[in-house]
N, C-alpha and C positions, 0 to 999 in steps of 0.2 A: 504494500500500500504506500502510494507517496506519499511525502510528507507535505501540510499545505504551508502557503508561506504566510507568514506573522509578518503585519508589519510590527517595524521597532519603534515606531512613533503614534499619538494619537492626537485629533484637533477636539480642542475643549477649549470652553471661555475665557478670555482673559478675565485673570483679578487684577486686583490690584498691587497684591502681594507679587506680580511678576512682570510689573511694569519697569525695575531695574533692569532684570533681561532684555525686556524692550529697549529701554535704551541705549542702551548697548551693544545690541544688536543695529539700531539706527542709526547710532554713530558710529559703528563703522562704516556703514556704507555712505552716510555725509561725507567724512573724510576720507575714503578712497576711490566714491565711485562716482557718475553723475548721472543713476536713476531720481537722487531727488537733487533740486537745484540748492539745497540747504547748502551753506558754506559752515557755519558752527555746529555742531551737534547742541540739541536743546537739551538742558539741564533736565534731570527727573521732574523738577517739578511744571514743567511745562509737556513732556508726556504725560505726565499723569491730569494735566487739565484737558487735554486732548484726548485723552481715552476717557475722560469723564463727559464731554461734550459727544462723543459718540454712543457710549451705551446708555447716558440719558434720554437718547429720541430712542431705545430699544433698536439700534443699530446693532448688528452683527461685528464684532472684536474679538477675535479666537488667536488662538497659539497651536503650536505642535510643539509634544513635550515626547522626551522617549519613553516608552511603557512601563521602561525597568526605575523611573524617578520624575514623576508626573510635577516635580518643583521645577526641574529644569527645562528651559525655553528654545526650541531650536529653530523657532521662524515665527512671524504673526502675520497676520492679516487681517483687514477691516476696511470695511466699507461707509460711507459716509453721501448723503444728499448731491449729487455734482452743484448746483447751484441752489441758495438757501430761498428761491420766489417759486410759488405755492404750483408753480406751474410744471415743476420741477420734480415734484412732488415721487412720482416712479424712477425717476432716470439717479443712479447710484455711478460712483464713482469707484473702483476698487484699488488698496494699495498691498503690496506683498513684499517682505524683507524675509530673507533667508539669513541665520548666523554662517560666517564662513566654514565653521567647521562639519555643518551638514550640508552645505552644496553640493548639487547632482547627485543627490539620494531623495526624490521625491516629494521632497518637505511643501515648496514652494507650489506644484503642482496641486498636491490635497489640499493646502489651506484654500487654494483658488477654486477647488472646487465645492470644497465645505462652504464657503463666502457664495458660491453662483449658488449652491443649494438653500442656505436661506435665506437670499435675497428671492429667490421663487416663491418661496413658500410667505416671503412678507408682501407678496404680491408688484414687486416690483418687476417693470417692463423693460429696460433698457439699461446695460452696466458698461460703463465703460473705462477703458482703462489707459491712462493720462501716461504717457511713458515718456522719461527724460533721456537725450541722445538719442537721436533714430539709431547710431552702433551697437546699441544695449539688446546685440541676439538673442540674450537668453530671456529676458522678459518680454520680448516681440514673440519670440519660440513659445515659449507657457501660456502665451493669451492665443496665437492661432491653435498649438493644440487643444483648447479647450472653447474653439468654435469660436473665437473672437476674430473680425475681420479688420483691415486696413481703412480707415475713414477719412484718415487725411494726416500731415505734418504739417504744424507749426513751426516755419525755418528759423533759424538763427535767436531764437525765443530768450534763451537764457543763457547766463555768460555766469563758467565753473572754471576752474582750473587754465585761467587765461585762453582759454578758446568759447567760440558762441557756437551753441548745440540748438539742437533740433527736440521740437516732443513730436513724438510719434501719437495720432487717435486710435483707438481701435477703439470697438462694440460691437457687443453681445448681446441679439434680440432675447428675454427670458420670458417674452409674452403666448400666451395659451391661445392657442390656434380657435 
């Protein structure tokens, strides 16, 4: 009989208690990469205003933790309103950080799909995902595998690391035929 496969990770809520990992996880990719246009990494206590302003509207905020130590954080993601006018109302915005030491082991993929899973289920129609440097393969890669398409590029938008970058659109119809 095979054996089946376990993952070693699982996505469950962010607390509070693991909004350090978060930032931590966020500042690294401020200061090394230019999926966000942040120059400083923000202090915990402005994550933690941030992840308060999101699970206050009953937004989706999750982590993946490994199964063997459900305290440690090895990626988050969360979604949040794209613009705050009432019009706006369905259309969600997704962000996703992987810690380095779990890149290209899946992390990044389930949180995105945990995130499309209940943003359907909160009835929202329209997710889209705001990417910084049209270069940034691997998060171009994670949103067309998970049925996200090209919508457009914002050229020369934002200025990181003494070059000006591009944000790439993409979206994901999650409306009920």
């Amino acid at each position: 009989m095979a054996e089946q496969h376990r993952p070693t990770f699982l996505i469950r809520p962010c607390f509070q208690q693991d909004l350090e990992q978060v930032q931590l996880i966020y500042a690294h990719h401020v200061t090394t990469g230019t999926g966000t246009f942040e120059h400083d990494p923000p202090p915990l206590a402005e994550m933690e205003a941030r992840w308060t302003r999101v699970v206050s509207h009953g937004w989706p905020f999750i982590v993946a933790s490994p199964t063997r130590d459900l305290t440690r954080v090895l990626g988050f993601a969360y979604a949040q309103q794209f613009r705050e006018r009432e019009g706006y109302a369905k259309t969600f915005e997704d962000s996703v950080y992987v810690a380095p030491s779990a890149m290209g082991q899946g992390v990044g993929k389930a949180l995105l799909q945990d995130l499309l899973r209940q943003l359907q289920d909160d009835g929202v129609r329209e997710v889209l995902g705001v990417i910084g440097d049209s270069a940034n393969a691997a998060s171009i890669r994670l949103h067309e595998t998970l049925g996200f398409r090209r919508v457009g590029v914002m050229q020369n938008v934002g200025r990181k690391f003494n070059r000006w970058l591009d944000v790439v659109i993409m979206q994901r119809s999650l409306a009920q035929s």
